[in-house]
Backbone as a printed PyTorch tensor [residue, N CA C, xyz], in Angstrom:
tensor([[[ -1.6720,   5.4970, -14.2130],
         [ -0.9760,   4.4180, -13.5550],
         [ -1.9500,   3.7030, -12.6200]],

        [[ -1.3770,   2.4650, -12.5690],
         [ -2.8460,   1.6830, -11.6750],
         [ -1.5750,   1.2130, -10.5140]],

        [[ -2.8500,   1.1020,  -9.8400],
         [ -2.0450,   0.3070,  -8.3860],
         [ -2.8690,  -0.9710,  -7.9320]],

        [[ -2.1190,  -1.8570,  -7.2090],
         [ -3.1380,  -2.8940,  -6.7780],
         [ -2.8840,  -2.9440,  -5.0820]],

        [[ -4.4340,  -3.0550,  -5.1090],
         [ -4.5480,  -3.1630,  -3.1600],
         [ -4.7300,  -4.6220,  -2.5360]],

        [[ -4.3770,  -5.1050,  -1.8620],
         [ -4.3130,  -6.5800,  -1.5400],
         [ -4.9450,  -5.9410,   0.3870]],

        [[ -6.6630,  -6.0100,   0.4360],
         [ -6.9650,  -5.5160,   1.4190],
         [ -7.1680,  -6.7070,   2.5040]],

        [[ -6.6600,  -6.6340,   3.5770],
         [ -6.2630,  -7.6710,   4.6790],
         [ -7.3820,  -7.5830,   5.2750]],

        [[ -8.1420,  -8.9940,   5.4940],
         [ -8.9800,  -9.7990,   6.2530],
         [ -8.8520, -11.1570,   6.8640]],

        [[ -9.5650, -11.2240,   8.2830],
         [ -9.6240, -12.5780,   9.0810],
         [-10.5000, -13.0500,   8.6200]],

        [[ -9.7690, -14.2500,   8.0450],
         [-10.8000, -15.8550,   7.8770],
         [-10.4720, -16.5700,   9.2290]],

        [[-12.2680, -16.4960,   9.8330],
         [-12.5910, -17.4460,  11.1990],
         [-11.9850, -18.8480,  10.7560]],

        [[-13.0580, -18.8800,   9.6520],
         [-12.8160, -20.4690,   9.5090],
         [-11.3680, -21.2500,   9.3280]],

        [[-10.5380, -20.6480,   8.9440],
         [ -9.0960, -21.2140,   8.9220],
         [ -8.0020, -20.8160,   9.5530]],

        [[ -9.1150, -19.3510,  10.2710],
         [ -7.7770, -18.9270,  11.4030],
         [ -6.8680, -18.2030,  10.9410]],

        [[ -6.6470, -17.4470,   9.8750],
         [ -5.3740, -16.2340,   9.0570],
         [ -6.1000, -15.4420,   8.7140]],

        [[ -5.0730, -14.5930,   8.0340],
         [ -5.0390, -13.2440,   7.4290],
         [ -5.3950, -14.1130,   5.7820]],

        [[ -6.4100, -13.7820,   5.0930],
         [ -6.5480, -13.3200,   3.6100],
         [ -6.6340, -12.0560,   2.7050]],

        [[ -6.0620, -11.8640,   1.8310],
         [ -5.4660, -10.4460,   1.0080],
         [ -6.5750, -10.6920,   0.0480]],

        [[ -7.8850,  -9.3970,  -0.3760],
         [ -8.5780,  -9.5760,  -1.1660],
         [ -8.0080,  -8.4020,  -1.9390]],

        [[ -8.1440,  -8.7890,  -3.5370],
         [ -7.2480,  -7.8540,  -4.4270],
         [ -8.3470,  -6.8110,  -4.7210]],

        [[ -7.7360,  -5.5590,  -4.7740],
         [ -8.5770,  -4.5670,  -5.9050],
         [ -7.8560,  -4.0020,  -6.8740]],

        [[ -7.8870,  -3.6060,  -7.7830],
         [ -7.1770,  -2.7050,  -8.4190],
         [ -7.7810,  -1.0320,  -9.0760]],

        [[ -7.0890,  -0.1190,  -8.8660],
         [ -7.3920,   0.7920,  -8.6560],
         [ -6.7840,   2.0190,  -9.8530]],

        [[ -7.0460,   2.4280,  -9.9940],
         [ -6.2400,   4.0280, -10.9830],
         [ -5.7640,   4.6740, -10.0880]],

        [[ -4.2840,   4.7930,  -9.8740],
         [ -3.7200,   5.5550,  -8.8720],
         [ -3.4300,   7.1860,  -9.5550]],

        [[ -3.8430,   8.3530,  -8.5270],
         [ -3.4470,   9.5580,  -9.1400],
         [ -2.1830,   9.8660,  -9.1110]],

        [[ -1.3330,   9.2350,  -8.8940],
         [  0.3710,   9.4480,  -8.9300],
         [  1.0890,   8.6940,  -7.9030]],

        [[  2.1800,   8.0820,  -8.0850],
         [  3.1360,   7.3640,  -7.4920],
         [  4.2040,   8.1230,  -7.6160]],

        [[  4.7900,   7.9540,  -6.2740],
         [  6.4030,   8.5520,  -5.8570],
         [  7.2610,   7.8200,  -5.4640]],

        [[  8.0360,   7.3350,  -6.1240],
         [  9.5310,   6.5690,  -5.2370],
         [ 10.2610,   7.8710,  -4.2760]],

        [[ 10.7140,   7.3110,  -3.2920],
         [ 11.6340,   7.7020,  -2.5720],
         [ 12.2450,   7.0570,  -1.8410]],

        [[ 13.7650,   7.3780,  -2.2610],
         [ 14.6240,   6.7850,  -1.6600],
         [ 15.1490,   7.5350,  -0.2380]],

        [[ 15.0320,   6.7450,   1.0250],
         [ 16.3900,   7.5190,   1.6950],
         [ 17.1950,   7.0540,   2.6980]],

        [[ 17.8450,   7.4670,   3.4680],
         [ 18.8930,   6.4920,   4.5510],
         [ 18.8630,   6.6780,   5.8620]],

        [[ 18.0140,   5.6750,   7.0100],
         [ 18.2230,   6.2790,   8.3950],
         [ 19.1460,   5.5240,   8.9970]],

        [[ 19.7090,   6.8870,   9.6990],
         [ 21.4700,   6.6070,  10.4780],
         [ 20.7820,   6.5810,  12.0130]],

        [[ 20.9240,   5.5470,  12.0820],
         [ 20.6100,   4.8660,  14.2020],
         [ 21.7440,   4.9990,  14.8190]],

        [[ 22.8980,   6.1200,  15.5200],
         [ 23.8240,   5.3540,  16.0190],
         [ 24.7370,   5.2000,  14.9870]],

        [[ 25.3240,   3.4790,  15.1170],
         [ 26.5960,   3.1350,  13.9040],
         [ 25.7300,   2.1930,  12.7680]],

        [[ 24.1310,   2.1560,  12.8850],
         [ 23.8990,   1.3540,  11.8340],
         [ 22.8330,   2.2310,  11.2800]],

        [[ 23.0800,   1.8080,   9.8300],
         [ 22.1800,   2.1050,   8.4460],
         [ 21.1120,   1.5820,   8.2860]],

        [[ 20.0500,   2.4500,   7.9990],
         [ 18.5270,   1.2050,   7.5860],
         [ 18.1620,   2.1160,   6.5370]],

        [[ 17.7080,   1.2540,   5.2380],
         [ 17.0370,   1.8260,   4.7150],
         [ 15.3180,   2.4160,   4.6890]],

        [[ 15.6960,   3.6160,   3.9820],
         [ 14.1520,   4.0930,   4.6180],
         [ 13.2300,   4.2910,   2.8920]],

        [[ 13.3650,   3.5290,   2.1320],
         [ 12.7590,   3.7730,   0.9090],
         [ 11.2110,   3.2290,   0.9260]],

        [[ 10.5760,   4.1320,   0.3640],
         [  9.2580,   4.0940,   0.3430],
         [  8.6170,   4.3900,  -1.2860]],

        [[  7.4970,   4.2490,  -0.9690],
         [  6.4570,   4.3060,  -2.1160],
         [  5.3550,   5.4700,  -2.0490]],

        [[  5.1330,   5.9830,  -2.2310],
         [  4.1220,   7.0380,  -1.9090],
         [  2.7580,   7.0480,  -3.0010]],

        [[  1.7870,   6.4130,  -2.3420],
         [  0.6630,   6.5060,  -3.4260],
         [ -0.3800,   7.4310,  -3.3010]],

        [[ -1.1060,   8.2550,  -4.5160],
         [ -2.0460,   9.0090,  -4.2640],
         [ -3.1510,   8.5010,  -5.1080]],

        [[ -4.5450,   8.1910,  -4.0480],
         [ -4.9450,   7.4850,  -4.9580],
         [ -6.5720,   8.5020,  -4.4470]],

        [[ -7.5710,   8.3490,  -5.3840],
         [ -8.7560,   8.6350,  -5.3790],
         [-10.2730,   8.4770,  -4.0640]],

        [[-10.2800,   9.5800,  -3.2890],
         [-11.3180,   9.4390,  -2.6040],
         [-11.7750,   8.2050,  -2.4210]],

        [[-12.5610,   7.2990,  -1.8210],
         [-13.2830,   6.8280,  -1.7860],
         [-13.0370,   5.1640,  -1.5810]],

        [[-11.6200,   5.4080,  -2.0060],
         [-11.0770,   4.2100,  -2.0510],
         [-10.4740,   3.2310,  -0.6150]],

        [[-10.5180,   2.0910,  -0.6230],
         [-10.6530,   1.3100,   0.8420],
         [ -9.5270,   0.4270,   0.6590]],

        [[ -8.5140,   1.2560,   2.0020],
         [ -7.0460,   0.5410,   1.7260],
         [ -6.8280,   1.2140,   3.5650]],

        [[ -6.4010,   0.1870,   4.0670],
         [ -6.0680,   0.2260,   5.3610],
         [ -4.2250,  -0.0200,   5.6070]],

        [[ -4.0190,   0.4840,   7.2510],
         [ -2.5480,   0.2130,   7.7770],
         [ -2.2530,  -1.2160,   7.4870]],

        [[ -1.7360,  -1.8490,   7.4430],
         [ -1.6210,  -3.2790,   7.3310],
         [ -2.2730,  -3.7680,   6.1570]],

        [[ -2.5640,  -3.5590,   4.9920],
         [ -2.7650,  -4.0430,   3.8430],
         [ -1.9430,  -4.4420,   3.2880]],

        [[ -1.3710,  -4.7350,   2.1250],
         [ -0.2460,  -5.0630,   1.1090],
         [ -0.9010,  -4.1840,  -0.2890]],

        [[  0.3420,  -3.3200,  -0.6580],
         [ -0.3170,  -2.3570,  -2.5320],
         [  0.9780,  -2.7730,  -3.1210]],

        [[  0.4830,  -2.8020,  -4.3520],
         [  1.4610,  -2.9770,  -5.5570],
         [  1.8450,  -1.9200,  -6.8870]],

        [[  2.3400,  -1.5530,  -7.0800],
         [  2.7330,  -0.6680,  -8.2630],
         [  2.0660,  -1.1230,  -9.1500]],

        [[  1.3090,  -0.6020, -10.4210],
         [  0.5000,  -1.4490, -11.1230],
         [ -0.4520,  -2.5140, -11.1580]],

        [[ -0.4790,  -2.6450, -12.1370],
         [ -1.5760,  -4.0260, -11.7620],
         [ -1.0950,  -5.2320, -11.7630]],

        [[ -1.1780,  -6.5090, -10.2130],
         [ -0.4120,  -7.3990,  -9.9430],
         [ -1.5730,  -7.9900, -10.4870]],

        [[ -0.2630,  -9.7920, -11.0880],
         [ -0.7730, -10.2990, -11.8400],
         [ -1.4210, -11.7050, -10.6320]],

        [[ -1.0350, -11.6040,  -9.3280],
         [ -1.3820, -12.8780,  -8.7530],
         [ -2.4410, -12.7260,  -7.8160]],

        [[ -2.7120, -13.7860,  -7.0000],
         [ -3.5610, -13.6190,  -6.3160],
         [ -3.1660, -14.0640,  -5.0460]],

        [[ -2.5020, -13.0540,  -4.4050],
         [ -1.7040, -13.3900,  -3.3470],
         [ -2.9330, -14.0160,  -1.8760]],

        [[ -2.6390, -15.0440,  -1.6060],
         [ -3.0820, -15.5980,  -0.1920],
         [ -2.6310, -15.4430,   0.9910]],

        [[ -1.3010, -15.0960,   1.2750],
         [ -0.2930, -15.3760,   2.3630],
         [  0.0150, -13.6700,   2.0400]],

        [[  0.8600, -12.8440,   3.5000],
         [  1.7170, -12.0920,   3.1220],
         [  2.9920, -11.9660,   2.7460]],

        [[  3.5820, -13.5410,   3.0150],
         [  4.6200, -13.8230,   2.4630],
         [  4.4880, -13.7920,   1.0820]],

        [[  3.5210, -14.7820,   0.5100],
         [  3.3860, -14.5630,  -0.7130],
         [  3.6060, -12.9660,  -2.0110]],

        [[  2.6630, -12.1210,  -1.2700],
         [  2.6430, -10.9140,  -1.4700],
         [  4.0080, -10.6090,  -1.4810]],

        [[  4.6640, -10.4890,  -0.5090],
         [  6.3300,  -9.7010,  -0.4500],
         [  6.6920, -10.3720,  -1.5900]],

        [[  6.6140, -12.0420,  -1.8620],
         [  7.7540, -12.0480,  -2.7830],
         [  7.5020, -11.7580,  -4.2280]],

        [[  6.5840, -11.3510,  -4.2780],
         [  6.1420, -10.5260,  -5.5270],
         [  6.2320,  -9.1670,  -5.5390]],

        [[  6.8130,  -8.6190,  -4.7110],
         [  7.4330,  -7.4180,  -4.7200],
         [  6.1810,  -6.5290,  -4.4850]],

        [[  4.8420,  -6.8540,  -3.6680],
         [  3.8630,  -5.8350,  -2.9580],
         [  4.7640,  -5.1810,  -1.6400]],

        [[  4.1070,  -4.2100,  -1.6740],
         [  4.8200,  -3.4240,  -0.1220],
         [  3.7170,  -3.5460,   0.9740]],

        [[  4.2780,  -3.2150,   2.4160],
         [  3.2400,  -2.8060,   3.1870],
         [  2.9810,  -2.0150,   3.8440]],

        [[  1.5490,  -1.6160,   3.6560],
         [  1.1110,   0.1970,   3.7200],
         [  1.6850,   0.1510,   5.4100]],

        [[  2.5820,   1.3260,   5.3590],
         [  2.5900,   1.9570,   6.8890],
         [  1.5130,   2.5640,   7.1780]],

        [[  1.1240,   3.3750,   6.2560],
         [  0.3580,   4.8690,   7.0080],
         [ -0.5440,   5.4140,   5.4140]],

        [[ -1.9090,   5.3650,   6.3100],
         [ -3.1810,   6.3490,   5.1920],
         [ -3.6010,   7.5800,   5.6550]],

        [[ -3.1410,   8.4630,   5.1620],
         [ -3.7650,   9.7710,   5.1360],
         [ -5.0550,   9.9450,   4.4540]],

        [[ -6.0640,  10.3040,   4.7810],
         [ -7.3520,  10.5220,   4.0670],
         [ -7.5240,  12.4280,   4.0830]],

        [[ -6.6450,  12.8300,   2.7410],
         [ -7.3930,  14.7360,   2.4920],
         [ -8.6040,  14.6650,   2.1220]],

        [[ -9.2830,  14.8360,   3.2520],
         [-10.3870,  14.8560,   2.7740],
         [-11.2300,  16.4380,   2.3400]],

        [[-10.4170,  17.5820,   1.9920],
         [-10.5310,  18.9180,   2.8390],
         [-10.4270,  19.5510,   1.1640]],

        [[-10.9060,  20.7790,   0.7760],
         [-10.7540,  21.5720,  -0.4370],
         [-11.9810,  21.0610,  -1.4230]],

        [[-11.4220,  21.9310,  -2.7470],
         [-12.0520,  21.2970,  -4.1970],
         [-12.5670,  19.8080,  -3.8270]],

        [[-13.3580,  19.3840,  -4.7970],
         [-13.2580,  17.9140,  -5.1320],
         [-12.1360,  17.2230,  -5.4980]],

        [[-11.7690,  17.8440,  -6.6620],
         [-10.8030,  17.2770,  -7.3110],
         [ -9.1880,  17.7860,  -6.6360]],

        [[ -9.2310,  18.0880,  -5.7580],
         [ -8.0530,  18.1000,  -4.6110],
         [ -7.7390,  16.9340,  -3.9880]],

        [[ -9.2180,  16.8250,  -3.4380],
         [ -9.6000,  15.4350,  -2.4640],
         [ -8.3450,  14.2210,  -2.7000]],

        [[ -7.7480,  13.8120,  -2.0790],
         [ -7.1290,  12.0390,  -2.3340],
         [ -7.0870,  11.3850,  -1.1970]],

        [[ -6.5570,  10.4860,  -1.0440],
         [ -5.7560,   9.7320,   0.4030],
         [ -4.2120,   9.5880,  -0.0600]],

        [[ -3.5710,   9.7530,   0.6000],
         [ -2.3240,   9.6050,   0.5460],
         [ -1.6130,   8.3340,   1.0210]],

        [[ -1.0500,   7.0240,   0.8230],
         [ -0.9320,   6.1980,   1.3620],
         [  0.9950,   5.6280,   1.4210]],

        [[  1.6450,   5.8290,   2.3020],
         [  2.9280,   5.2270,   2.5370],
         [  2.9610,   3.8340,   2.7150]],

        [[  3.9130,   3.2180,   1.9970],
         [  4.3400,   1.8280,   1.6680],
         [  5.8380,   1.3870,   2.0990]],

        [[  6.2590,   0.3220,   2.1900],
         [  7.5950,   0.0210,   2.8620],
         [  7.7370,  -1.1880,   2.1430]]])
């Protein structure tokens, strides 16, 4: 399964955020669904869970996609409405075997 990384950078010259794409071989994807109760209101808490290969350069605030996206997102609006998520949180295992090794990356 592939994933695509849309890695977030400042352009001086125009003053924003630009999303440079990579795409990657992800070692496994996890949906999860679940429900946080605040009080009297509901939020959903569904996430994406990607495990992807050592070495690889994907930060908090990036935008990833399930597979390989077909656009070339500029904006992060753009990105959302193509159904990219955005990474909460990178774990880097960096610890064991080689082939243990991953980063772990949560999506929203």
């Amino acid at each position: 399964m592939k994933a695509t990384i849309f890695h977030k950078t400042w352009d001086a010259a125009e003053e924003c955020d630009r999303y440079d794409k990579t795409v990657v071989n992800a070692l496994h994807i996890q949906n999860e669904q679940a429900l946080i109760i605040s009080g009297k209101t509901v939020y959903s808490g569904d996430q994406l869970i990607f495990y992807l290969p050592i070495g690889t350069t994907v930060d908090k605030e990036d935008m990833i996609a399930k597979g390989e996206c077909p656009i070339e997102g500029e904006t992060k609006a753009e990105l959302l409405d193509a159904g990219c998520l955005l990474v909460t949180s990178v774990h880097v295992l960096d610890y064991g075997s080689a082939h243990m090794q991953h980063i772990k990356v949560i999506a929203k």
